[in-house]
N, CA, C and O atoms as CSV, one atom per row, in Angstrom:
chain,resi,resn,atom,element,x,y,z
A,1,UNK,N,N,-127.524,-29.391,51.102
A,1,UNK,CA,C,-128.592,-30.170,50.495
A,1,UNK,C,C,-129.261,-29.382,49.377
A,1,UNK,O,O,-129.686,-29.887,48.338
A,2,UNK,N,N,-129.314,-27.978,49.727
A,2,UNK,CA,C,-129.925,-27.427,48.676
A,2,UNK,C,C,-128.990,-27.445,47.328
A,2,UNK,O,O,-129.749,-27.934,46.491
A,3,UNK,N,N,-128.137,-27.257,46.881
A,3,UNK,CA,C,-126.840,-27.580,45.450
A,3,UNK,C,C,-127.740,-28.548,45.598
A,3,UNK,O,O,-128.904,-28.169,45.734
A,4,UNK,N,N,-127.469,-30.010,45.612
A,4,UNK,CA,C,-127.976,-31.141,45.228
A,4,UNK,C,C,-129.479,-31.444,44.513
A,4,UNK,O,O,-129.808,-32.320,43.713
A,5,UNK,N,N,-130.259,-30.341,45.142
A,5,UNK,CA,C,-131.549,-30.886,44.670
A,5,UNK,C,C,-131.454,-29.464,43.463
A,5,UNK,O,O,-132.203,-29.590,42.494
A,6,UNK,N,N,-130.681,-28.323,43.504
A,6,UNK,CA,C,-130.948,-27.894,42.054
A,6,UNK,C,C,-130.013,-28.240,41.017
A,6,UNK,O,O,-130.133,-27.632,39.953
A,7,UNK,N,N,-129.019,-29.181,41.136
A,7,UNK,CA,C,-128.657,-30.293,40.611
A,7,UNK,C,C,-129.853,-31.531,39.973
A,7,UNK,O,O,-130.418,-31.577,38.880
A,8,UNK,N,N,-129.899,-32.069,40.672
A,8,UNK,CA,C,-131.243,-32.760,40.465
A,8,UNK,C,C,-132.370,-32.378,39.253
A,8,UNK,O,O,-132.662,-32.948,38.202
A,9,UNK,N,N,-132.902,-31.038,39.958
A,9,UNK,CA,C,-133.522,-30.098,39.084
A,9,UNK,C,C,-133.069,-29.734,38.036
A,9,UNK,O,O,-133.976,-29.635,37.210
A,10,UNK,N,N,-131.833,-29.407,37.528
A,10,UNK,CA,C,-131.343,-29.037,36.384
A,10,UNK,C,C,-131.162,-30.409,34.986
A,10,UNK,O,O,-130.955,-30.279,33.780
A,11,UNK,N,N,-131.327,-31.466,35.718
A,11,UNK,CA,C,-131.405,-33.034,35.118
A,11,UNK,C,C,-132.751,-32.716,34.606
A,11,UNK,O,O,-132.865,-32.933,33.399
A,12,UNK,N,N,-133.725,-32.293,35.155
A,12,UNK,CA,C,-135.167,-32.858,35.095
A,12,UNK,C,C,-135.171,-31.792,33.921
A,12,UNK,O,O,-135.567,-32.082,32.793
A,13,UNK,N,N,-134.735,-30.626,34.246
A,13,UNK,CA,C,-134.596,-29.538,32.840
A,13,UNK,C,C,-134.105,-29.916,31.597
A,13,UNK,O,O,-134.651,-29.734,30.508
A,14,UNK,N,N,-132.852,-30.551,31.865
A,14,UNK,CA,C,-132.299,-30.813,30.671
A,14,UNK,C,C,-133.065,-31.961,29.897
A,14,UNK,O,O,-133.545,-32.058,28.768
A,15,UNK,N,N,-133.012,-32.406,30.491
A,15,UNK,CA,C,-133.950,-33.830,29.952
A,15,UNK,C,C,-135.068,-33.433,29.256
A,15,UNK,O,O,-135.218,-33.742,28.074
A,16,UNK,N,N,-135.959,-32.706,29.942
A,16,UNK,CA,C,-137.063,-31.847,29.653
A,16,UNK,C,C,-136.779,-31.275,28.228
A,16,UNK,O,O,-137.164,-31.764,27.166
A,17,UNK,N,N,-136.047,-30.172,28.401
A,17,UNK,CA,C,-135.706,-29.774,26.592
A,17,UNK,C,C,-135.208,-30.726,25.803
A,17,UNK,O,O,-135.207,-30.539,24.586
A,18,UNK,N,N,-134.737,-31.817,26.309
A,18,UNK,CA,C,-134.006,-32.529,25.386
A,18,UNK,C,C,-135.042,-33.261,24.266
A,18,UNK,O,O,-134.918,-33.410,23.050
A,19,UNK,N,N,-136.499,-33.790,25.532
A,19,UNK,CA,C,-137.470,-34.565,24.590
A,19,UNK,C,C,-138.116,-33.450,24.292
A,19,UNK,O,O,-139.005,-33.800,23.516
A,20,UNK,N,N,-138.195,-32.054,24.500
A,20,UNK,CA,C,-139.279,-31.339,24.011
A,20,UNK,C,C,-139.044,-31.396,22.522
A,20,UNK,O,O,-140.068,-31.416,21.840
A,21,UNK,N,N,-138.007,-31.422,21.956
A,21,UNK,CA,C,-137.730,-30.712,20.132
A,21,UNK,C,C,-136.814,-32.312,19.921
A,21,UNK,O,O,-135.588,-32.199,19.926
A,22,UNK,N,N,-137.166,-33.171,19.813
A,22,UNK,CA,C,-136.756,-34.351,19.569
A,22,UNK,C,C,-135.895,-34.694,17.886
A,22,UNK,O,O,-135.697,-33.597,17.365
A,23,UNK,N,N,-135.501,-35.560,17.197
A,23,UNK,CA,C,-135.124,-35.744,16.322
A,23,UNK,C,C,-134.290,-34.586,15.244
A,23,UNK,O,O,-133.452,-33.826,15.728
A,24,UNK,N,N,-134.535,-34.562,14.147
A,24,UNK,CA,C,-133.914,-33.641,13.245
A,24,UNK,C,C,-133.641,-32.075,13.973
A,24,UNK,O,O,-132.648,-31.347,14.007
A,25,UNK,N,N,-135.099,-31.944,14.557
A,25,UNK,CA,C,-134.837,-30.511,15.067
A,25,UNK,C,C,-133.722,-30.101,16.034
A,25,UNK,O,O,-133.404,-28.916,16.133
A,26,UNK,N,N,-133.181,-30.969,16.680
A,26,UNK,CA,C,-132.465,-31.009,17.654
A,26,UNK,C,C,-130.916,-31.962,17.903
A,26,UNK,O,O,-131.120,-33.011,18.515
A,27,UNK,N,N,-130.095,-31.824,17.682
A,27,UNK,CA,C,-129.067,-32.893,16.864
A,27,UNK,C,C,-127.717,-32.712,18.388
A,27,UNK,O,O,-126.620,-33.272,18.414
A,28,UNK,N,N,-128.440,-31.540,19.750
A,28,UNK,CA,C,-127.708,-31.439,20.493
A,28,UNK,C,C,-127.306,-32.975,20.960
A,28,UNK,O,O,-127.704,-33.968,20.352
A,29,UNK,N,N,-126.490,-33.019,22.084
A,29,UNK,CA,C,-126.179,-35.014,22.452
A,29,UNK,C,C,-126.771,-34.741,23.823
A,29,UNK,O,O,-126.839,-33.768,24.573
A,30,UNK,N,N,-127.075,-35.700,23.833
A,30,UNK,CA,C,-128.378,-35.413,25.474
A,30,UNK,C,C,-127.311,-35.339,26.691
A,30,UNK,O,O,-127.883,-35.133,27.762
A,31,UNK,N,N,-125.514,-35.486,26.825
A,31,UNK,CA,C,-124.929,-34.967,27.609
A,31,UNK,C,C,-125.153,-33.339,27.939
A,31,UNK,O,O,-125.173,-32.901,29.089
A,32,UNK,N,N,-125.327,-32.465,26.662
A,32,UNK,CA,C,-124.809,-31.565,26.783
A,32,UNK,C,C,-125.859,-30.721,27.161
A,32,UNK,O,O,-125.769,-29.717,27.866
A,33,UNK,N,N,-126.981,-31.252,26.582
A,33,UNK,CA,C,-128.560,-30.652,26.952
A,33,UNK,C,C,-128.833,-30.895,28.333
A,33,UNK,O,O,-129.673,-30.171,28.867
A,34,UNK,N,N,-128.047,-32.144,29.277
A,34,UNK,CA,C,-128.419,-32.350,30.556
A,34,UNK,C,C,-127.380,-31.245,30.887
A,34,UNK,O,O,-127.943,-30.157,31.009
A,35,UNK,N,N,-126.461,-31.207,31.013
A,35,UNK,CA,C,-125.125,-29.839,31.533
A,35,UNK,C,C,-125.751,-28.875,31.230
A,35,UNK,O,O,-125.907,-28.128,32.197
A,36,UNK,N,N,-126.277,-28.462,30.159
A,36,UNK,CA,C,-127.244,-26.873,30.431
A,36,UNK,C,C,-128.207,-26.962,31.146
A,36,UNK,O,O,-128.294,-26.335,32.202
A,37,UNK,N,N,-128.872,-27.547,30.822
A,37,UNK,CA,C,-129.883,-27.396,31.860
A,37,UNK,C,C,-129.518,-27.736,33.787
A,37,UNK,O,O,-130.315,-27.470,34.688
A,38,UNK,N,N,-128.510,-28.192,33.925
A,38,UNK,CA,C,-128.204,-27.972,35.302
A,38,UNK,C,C,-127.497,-26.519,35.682
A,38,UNK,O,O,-127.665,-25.762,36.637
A,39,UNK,N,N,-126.413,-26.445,34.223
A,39,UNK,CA,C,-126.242,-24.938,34.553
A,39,UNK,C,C,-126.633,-23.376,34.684
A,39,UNK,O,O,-126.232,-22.293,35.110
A,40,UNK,N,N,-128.026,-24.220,33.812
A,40,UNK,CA,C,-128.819,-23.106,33.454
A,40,UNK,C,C,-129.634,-23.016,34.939
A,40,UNK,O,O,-130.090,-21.963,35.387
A,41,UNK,N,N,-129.698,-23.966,35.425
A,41,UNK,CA,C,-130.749,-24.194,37.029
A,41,UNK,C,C,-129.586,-22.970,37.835
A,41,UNK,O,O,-129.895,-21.833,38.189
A,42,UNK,N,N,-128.337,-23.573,37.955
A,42,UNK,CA,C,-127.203,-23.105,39.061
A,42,UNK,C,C,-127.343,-21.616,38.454
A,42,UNK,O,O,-127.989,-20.846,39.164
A,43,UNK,N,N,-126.955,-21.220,37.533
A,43,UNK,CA,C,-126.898,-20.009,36.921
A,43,UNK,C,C,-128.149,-18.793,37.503
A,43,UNK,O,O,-128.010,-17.717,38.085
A,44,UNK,N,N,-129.298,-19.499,37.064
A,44,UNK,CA,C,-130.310,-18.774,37.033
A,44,UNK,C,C,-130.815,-18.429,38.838
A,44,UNK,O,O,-131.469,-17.507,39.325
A,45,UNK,N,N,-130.289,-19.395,39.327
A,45,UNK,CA,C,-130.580,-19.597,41.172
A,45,UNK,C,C,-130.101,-18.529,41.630
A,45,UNK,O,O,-130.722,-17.821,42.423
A,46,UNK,N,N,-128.436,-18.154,41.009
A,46,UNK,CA,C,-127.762,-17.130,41.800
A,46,UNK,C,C,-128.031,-15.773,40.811
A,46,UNK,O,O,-127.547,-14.697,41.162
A,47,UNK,N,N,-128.675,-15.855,39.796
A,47,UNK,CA,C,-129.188,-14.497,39.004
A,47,UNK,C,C,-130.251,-14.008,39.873
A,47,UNK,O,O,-130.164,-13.005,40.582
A,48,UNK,N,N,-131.356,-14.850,39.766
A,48,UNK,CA,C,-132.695,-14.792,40.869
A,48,UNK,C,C,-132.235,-13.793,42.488
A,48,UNK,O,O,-132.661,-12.742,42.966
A,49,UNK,N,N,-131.445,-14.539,42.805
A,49,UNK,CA,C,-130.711,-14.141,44.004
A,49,UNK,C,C,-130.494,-12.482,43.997
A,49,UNK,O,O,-131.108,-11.673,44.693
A,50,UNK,N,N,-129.468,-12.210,43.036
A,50,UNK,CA,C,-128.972,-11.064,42.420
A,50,UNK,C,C,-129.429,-9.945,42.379
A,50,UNK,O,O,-128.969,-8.924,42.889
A,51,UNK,N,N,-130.774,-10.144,41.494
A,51,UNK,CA,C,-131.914,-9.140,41.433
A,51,UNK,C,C,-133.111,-9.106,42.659
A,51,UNK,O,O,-134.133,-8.497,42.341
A,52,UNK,N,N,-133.082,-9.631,43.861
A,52,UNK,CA,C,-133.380,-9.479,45.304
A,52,UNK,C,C,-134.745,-10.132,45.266
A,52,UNK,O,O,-135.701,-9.684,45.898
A,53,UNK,N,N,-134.820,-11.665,44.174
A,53,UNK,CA,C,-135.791,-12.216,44.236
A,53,UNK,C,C,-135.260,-13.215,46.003
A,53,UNK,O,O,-134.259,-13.829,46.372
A,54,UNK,N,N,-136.649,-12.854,46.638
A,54,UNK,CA,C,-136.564,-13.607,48.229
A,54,UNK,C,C,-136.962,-14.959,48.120
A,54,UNK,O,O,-137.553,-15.535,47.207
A,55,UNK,N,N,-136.488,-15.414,49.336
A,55,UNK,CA,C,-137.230,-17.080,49.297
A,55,UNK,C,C,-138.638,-17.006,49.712
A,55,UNK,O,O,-138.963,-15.851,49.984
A,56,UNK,N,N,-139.610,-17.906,49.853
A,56,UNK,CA,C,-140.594,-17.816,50.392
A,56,UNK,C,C,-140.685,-19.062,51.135
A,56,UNK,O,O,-139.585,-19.608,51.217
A,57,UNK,N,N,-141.625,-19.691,51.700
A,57,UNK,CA,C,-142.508,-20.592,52.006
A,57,UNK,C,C,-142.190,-22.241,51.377
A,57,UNK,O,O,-141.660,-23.281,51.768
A,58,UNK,N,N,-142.967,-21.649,50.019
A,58,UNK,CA,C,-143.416,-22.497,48.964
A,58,UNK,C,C,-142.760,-22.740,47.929
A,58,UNK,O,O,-141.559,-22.975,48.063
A,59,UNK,N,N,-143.139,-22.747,47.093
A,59,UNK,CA,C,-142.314,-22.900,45.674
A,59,UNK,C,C,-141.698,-21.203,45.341
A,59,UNK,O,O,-142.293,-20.135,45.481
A,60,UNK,N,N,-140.720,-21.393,45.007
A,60,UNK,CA,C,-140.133,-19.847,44.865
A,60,UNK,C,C,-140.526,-19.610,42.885
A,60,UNK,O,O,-139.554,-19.431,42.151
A,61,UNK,N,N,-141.526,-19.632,42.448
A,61,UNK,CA,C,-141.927,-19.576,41.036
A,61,UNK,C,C,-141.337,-18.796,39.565
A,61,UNK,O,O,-141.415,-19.013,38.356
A,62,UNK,N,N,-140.449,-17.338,40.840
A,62,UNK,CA,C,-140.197,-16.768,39.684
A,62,UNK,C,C,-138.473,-17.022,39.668
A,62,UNK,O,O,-137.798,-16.787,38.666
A,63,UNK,N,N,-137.867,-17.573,41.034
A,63,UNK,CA,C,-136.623,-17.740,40.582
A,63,UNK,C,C,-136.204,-19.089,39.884
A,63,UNK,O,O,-135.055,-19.214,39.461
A,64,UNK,N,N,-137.247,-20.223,39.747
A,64,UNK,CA,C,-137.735,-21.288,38.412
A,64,UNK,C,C,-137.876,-20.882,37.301
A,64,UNK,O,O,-137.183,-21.508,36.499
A,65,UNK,N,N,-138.655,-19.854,36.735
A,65,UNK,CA,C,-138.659,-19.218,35.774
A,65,UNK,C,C,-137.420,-18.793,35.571
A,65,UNK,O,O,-136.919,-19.267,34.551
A,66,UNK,N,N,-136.701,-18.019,36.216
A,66,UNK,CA,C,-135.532,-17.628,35.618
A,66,UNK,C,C,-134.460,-18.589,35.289
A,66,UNK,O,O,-133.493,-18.590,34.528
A,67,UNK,N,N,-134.821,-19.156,35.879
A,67,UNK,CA,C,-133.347,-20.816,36.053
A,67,UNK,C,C,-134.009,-21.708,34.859
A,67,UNK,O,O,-133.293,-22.664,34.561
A,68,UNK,N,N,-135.675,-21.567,33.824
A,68,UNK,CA,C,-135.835,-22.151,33.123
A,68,UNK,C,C,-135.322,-21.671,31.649
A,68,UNK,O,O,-134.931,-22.296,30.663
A,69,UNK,N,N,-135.531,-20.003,31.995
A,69,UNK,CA,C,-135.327,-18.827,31.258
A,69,UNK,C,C,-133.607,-19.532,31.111
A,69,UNK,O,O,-133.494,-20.517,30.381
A,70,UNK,N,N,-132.933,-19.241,31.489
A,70,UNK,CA,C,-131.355,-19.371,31.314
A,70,UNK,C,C,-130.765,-20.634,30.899
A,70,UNK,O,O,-129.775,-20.837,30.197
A,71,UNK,N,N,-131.808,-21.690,31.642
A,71,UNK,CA,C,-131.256,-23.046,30.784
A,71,UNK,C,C,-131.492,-23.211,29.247
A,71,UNK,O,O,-130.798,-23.773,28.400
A,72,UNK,N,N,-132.807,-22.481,29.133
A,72,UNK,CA,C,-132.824,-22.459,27.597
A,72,UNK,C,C,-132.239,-21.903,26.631
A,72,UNK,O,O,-132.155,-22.167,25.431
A,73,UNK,N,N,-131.731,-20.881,27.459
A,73,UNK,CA,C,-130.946,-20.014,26.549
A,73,UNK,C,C,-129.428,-20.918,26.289
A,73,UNK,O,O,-128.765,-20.881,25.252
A,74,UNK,N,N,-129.129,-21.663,27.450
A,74,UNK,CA,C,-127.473,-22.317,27.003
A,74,UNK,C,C,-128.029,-23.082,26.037
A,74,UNK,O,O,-127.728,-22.937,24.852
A,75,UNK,N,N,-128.903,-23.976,26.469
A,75,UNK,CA,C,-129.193,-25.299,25.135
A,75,UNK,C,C,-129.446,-24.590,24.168
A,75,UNK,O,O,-128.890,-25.172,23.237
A,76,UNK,N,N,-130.041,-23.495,23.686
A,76,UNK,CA,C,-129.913,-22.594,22.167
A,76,UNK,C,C,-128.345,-22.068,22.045
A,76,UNK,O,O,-128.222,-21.458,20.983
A,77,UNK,N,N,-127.499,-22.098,22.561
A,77,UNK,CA,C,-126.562,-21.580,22.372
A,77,UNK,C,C,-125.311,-22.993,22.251
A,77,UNK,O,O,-124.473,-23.035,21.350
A,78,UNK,N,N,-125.404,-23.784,23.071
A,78,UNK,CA,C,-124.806,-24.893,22.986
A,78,UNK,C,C,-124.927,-25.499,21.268
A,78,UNK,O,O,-123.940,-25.635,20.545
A,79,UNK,N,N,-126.462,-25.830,20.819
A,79,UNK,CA,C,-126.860,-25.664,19.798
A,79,UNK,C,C,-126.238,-25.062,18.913
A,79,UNK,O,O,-125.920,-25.751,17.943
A,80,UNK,N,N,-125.967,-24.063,18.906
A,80,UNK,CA,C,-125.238,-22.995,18.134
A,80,UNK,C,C,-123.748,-23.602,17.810
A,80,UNK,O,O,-123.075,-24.110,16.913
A,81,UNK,N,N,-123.719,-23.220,19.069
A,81,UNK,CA,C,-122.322,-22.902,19.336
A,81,UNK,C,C,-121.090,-24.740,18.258
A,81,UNK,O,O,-120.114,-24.789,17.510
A,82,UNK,N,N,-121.809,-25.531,18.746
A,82,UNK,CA,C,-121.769,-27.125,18.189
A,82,UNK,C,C,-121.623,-26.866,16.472
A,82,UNK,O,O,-120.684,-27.134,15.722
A,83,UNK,N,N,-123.102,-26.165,16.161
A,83,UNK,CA,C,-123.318,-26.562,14.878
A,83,UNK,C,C,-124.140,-27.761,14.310
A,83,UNK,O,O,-124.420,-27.941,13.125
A,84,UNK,N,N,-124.438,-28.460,15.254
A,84,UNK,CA,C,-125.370,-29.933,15.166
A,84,UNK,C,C,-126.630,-29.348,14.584
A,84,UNK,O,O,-126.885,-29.941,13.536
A,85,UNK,N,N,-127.333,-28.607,14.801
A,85,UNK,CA,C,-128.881,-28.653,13.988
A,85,UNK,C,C,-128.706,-28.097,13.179
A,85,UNK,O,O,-129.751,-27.467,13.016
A,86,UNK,N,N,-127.749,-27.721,12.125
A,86,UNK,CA,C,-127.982,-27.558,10.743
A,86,UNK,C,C,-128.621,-28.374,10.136
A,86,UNK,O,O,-128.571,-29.604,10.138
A,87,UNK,N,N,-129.585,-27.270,9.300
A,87,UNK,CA,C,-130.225,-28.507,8.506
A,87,UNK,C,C,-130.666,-27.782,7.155
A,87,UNK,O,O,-130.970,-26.596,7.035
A,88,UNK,N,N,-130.629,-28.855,6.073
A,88,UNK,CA,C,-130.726,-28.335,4.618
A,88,UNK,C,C,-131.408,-27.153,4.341
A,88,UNK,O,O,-132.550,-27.082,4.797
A,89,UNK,N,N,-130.798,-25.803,3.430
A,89,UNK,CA,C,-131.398,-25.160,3.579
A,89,UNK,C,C,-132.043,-24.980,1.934
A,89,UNK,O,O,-131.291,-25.093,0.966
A,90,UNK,N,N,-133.456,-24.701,1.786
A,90,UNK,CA,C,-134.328,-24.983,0.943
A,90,UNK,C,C,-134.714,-23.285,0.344
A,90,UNK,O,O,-135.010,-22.197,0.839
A,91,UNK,N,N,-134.459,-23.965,-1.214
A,91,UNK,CA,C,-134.645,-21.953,-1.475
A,91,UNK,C,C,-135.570,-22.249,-2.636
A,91,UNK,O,O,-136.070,-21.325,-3.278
């Protein structure tokens, strides 16, 4: 059950960056911004893990941070990597 809901979670991420930088700024396709950001969730879960962040209780805050930390980094790199947000460059 737990995969599933940081599945879940990684939707709510991607989505999340997707409307944060909307239009021109952002030319990623909202498939690919949802796939990072789930991978960036899965990724960052078992990094968290890695470096002997524990579970707790409650909300585990900093291994979120890291899983937000890493999704952003694919969608800047996906970004990249595509070539979609080029945009005119003005001299």
């Amino acid at each position: 059950m737990e995969i599933i809901g940081l599945i879940v979670a990684g939707l709510i991420i991607g989505l999340l960056g997707k409307f944060a930088a909307p239009g021109a700024r952002d030319n990623t396709p909202l498939w690919l911004t949802v796939l990072c950001g789930i991978g960036g969730v899965l990724i960052g879960y078992y990094v968290a893990g890695a470096l002997g962040v524990a579970s707790t209780d409650g909300v585990d805050w900093i291994r979120w941070i890291i899983s937000i930390i890493v999704a952003a980094v694919l969608v800047v790199a996906a970004s990249t990597l595509t070539g979609r947000n080029r945009g005119a460059v003005r001299r």
